[in-house]
RODO-2510 file (C-alpha; in nm, 4 decimals, decimal comma):
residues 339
     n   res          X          Y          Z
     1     x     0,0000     0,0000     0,0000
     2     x     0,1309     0,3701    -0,0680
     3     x     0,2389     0,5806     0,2325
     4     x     0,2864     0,9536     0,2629
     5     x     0,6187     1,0038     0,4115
     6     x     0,8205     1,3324     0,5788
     7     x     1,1938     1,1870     0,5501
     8     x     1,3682     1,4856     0,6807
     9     x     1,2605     1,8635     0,7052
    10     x     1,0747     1,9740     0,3820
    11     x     1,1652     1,6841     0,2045
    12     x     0,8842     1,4596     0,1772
    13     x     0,8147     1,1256    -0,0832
    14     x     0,5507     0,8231    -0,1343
    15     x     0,6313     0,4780    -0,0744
    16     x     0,4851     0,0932    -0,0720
    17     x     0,4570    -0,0435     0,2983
    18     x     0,2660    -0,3920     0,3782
    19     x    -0,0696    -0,3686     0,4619
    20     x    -0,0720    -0,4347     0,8456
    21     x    -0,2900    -0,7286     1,0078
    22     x    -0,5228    -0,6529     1,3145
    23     x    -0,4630    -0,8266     1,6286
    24     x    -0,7370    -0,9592     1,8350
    25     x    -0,8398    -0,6692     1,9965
    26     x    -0,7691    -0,4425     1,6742
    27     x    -0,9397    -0,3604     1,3270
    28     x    -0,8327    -0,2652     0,9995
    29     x    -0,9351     0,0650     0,8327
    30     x    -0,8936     0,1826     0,5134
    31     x    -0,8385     0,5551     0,5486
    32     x    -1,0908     0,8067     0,3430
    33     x    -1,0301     1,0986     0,4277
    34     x    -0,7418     1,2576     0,6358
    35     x    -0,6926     1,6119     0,7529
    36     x    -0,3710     1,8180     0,7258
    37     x    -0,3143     2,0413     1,0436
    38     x    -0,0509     2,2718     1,1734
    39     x     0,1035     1,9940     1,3489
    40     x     0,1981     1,8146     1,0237
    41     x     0,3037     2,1614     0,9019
    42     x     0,5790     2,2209     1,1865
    43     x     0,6900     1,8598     1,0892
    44     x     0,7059     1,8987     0,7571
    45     x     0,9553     2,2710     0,8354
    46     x     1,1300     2,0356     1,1206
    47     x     1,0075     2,3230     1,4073
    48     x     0,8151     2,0061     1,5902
    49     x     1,0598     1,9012     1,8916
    50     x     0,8725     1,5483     1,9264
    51     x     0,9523     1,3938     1,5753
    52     x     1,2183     1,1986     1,4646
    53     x     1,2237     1,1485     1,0748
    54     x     1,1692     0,9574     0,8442
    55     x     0,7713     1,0138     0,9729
    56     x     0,4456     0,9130     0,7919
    57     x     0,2305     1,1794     0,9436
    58     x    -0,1120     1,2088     1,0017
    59     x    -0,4027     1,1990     1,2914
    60     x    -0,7172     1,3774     1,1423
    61     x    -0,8681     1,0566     1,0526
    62     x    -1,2072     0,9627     0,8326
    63     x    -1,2333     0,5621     0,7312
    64     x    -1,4013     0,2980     0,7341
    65     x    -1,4066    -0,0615     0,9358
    66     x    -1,2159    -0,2956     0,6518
    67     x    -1,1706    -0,6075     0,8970
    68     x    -1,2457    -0,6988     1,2690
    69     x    -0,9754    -0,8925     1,5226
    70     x    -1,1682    -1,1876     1,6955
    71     x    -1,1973    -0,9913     1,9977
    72     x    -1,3817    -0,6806     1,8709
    73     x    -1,7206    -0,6077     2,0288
    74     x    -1,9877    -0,6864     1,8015
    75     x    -2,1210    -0,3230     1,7469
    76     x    -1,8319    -0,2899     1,5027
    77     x    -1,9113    -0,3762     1,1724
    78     x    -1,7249    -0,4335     0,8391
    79     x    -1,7846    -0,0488     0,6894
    80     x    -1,8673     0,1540     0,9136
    81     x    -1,7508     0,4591     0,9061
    82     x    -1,5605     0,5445     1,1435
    83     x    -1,3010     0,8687     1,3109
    84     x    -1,0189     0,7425     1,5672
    85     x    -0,8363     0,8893     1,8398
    86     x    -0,4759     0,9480     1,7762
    87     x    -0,3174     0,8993     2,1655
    88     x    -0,1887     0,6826     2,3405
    89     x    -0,1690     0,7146     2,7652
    90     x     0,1166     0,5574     2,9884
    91     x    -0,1898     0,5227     3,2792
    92     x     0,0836     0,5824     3,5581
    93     x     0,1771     0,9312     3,5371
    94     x     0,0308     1,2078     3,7453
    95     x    -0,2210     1,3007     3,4785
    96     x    -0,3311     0,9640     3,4260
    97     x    -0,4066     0,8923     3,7681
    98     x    -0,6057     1,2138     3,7802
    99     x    -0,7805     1,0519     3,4375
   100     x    -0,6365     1,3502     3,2482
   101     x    -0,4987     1,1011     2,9928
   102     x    -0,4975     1,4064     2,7297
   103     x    -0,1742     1,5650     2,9271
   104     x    -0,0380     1,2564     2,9438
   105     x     0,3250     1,2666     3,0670
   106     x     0,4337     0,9610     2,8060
   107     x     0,1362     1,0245     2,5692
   108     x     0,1769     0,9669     2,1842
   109     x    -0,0124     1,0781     1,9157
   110     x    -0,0395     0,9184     1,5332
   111     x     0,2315     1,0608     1,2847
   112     x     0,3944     1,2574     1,5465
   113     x     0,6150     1,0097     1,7868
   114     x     0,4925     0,7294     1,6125
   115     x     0,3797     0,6602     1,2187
   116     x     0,0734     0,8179     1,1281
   117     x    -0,2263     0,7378     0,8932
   118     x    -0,1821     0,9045     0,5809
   119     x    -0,1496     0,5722     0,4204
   120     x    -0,4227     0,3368     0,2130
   121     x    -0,4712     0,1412     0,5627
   122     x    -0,4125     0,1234     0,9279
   123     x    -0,4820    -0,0946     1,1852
   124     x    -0,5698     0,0712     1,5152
   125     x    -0,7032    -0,0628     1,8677
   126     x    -1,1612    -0,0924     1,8440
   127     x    -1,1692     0,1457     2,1501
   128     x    -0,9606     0,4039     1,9704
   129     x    -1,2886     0,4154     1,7162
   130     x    -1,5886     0,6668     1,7370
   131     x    -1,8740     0,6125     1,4694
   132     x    -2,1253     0,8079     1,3073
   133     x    -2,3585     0,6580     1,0570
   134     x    -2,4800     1,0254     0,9669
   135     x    -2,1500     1,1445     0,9192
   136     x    -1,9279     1,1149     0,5686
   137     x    -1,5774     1,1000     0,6052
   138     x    -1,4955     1,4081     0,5341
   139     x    -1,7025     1,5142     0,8308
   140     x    -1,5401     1,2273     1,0343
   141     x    -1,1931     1,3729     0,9566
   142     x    -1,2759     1,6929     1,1328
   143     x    -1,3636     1,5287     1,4404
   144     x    -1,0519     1,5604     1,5860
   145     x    -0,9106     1,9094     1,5477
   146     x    -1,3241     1,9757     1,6568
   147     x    -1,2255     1,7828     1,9578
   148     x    -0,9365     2,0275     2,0475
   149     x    -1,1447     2,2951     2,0595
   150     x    -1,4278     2,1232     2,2412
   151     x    -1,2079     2,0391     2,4804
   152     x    -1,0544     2,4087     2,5436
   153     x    -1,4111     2,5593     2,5671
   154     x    -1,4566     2,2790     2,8469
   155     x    -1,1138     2,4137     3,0215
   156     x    -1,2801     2,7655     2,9894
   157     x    -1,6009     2,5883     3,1740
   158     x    -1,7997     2,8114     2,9521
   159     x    -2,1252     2,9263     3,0516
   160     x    -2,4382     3,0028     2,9253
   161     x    -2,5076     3,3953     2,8712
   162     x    -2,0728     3,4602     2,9729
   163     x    -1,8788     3,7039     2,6986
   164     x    -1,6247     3,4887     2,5990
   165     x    -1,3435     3,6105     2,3269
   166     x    -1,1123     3,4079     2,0946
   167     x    -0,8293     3,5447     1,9677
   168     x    -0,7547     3,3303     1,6758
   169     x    -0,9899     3,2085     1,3586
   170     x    -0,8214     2,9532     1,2394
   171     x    -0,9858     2,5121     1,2569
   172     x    -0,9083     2,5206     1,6183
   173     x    -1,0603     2,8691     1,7128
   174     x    -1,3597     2,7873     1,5484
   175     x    -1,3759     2,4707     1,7397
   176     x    -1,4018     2,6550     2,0176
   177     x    -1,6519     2,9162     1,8834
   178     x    -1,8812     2,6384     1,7638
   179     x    -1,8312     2,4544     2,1102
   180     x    -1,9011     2,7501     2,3185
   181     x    -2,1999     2,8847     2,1588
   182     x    -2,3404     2,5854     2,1516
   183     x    -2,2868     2,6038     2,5641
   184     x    -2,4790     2,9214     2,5321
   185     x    -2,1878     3,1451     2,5655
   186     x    -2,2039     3,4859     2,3658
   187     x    -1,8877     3,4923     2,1141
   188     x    -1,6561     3,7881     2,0448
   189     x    -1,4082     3,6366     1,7855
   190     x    -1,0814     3,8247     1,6851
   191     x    -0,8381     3,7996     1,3968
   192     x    -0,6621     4,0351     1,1477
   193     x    -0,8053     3,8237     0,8029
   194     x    -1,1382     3,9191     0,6993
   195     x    -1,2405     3,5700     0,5467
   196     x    -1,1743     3,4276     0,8628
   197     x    -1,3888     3,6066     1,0072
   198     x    -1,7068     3,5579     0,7826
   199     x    -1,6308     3,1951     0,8741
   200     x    -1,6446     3,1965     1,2363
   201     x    -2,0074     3,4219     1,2293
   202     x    -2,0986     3,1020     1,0526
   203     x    -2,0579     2,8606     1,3185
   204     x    -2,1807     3,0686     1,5597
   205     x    -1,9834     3,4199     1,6531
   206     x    -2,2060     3,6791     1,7878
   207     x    -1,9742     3,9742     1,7293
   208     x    -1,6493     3,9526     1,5087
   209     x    -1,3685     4,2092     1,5244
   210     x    -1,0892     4,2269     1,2516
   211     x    -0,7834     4,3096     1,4720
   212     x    -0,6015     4,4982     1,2128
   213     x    -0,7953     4,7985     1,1666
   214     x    -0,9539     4,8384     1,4666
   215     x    -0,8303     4,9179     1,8368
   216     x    -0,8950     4,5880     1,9772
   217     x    -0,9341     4,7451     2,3531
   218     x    -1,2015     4,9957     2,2474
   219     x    -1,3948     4,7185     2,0807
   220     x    -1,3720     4,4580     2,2997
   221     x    -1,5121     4,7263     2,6071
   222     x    -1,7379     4,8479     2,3741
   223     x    -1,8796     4,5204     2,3623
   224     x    -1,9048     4,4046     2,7273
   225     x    -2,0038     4,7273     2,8949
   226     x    -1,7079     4,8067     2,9793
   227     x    -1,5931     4,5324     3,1516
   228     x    -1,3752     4,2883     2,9125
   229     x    -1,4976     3,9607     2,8182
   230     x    -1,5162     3,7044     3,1140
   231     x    -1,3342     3,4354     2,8999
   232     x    -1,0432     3,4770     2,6464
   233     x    -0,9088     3,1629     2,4696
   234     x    -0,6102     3,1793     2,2700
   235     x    -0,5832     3,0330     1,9686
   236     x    -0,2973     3,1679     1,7812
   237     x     0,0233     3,1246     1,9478
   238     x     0,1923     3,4430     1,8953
   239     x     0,3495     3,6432     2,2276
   240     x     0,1128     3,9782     2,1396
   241     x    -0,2246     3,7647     2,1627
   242     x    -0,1011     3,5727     2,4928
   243     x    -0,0645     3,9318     2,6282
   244     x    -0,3768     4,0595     2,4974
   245     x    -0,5887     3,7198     2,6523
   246     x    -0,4460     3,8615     3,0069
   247     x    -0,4665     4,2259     2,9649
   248     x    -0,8105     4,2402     2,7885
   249     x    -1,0286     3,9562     3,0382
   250     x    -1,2397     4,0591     3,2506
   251     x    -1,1349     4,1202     3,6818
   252     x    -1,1862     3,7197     3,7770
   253     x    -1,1557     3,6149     3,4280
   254     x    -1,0781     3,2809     3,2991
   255     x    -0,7968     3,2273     3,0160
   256     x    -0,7269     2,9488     2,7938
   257     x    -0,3953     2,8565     2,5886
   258     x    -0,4250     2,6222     2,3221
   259     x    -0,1418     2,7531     2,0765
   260     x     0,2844     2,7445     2,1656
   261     x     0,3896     3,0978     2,1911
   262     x     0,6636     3,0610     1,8718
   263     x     0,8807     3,3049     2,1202
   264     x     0,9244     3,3623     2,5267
   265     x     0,6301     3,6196     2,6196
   266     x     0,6695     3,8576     2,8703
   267     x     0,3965     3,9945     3,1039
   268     x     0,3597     4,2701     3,3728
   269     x     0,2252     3,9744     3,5865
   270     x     0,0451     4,2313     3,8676
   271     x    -0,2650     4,1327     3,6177
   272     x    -0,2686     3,8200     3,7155
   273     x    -0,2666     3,9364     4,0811
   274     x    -0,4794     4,2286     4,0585
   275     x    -0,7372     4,0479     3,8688
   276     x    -0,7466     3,7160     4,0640
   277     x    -0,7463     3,5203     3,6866
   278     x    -0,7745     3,1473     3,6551
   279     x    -0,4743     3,0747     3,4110
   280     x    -0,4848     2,7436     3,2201
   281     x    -0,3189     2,5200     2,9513
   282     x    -0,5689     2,3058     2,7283
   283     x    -0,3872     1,9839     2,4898
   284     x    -0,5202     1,7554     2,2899
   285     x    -0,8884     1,6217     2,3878
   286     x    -1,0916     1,3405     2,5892
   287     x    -1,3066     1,0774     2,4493
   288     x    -1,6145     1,2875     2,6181
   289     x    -1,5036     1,5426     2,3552
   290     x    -1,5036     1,3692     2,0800
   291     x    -1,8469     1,2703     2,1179
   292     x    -1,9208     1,6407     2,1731
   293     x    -1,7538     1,7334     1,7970
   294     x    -1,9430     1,4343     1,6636
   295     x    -2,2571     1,5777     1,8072
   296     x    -2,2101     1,9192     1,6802
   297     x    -2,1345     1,7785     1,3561
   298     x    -2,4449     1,5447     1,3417
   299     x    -2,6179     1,9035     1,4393
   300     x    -2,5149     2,0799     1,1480
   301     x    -2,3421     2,3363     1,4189
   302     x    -1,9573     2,3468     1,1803
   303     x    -2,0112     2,4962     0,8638
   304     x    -1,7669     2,2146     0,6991
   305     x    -1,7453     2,3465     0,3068
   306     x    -1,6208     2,7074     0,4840
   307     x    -1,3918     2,5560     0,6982
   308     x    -1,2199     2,3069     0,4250
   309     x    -0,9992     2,5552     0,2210
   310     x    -0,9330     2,2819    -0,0154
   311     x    -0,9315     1,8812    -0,0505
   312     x    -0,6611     1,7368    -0,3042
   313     x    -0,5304     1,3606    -0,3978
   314     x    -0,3042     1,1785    -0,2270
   315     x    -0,0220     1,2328    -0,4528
   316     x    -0,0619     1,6057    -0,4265
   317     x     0,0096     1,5879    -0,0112
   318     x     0,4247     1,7077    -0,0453
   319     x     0,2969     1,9705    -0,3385
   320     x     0,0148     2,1082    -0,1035
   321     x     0,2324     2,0876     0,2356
   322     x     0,5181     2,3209     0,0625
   323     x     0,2160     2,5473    -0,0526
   324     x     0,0978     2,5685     0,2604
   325     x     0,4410     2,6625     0,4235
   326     x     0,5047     2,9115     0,2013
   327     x     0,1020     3,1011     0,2341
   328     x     0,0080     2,9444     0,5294
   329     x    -0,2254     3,2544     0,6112
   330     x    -0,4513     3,1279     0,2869
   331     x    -0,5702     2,7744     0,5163
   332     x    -0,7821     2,7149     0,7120
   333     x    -0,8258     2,3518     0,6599
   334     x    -0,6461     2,1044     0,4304
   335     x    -0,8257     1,7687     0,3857
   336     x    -0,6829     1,5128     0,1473
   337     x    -0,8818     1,2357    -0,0302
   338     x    -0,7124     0,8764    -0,0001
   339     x    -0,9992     0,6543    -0,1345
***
């Protein structure tokens, strides 16, 4: 079978691999649909300290059941269509014992410390697999970078009727947007790229505010009576927007980071202090979130052809990747069509 392969920074080529055998407690999908996400992007431009090359990438998954291990529970069927989660969990570390197995000390993911899916097939462990019959696999593929941002809105412990800002419209801020309005939260959503924008009033922003031509301060007081939102999540990873998230929250505010600051960040940390703020990391998701993005998807909550930039052929994955790196401002969402 062909697999996509990243065999050193931005040098990437397609090989044959054997078709792997499920175990007992294992099935074998044949991969649909896979997404392309900033993670495979930082491997493919070597900036991902995790990854040790050659690496098949690949974790946004859409297939479907191709054969069942003798040991499979019997509401897993030959076709289904299914999406998978991409960790693994050690069970002993501190976070495991706490059943945060998303933080995982030891955790690893598909394609990142271990090969990935953007192959023909891959076998994978049945309790790994979430099904939708309502669901295509182009849908299914989006169920995990959905699942980040579920999982951040549940970090925020969003509220119905709370102001709540993200600063960042890319597939994992809108994640979040979709998550928390669907909590009942009132969205302020932030970014400097107009098209972005339009996007995230689709799946659900109540107010949108284009960052580059307008004084983000003044707008985001306008909008909360002059208070600051109560939650900001950060979505964007850049030093000015983790600074921002702190100065702009409300007093006894709640902030989320999802993205890696790409540089140290420095804060006049009496706002922390003065404001009494709840400060928190969110990585990777739960199960219980993936059934949440499955949910909103089965809703109709993600406005999918907005978010999907563009879907290409497998043999178009290195092309698209070094397109991508070179305008990454121009994606939102990359899928790629395997079969």
């Amino acid at each position: 079978m062909k697999a996509f392969v990243i065999s050193e920074p931005k040098t990437t080529h397609t090989t044959d691999i054997p078709v792997p055998s499920p175990g007992p407690e294992e099935v074998l999908l044949q991969i649909r649909t896979m997404g392309l996400c900033g993670t495979d992007l930082n491997i493919y431009r070597g900036t991902n300290p995790l990854v040790s090359y050659p690496r098949i990438p690949g974790h946004e998954i859409g297939a479907t059941i191709r054969e069942i291990g003798e040991e499979v529970p019997g509401q897993f069927a030959t076709g289904m269509p299914v999406a998978v989660y991409p960790g693994t969990h050690c069970g002993e570390c501190s976070a495991c014992r706490q059943g945060r197995y998303n933080c995982c000390r030891n955790n690893q993911i598909f394609g990142v410390q271990r090969e990935g899916a953007f192959t023909e097939y891959v076998v994978v462990p049945y309790n790994k697999l979430y099904p939708s019959a309502s669901l295509s696999p182009r849908e299914l593929a989006l169920v995990e970078p959905l699942a980040v941002g579920v999982h951040a809105a549940g970090r925020a412990e969003v509220q119905g009727d709370e102001d709540l800002v993200v600063f960042g419209c890319g597939m994992i801020g809108l994640s979040v947007i979709a998550a928390a309005t669907a909590e009942g939260a009132r969205v302020i959503a932030v970014d400097i790229d107009r098209q972005k924008l339009a996007v995230a009033e689709k799946a659900g922003a109540a107010e949108c505010v284009d960052a580059s031509g307008t004084d983000l301060h003044d707008a985001l007081r306008s909008l909360t009576r002059d208070e600051g939102p109560l939650v900001a999540v950060e979505a964007v990873g850049r030093p000015e927007t983790f600074r921002q998230a702190v100065e702009e929250v409300a007093f006894a505010g709640r902030v989320v980071y999802i993205g890696y600051a790409s540089r140290p960040v420095e804060y006049d940390t009496s706002l922390f202090v003065k404001k009494e703020l709840d400060i928190r990391g969110s990585r990777n998701s739960m199960p219980v979130d993936f059934e949440q993005a499955i949910r909103l998807l089965e809703q109709g909550r993600i406005p999918v052809d907005a978010i999907v930039t563009k879907t290409v052929p497998f043999d178009r994955i290195g092309a698209v990747l070094a397109d991508w790196d070179a305008r990454p401002q121009q994606v939102t969402k990359i899928q790629v069509q395997v079969s």
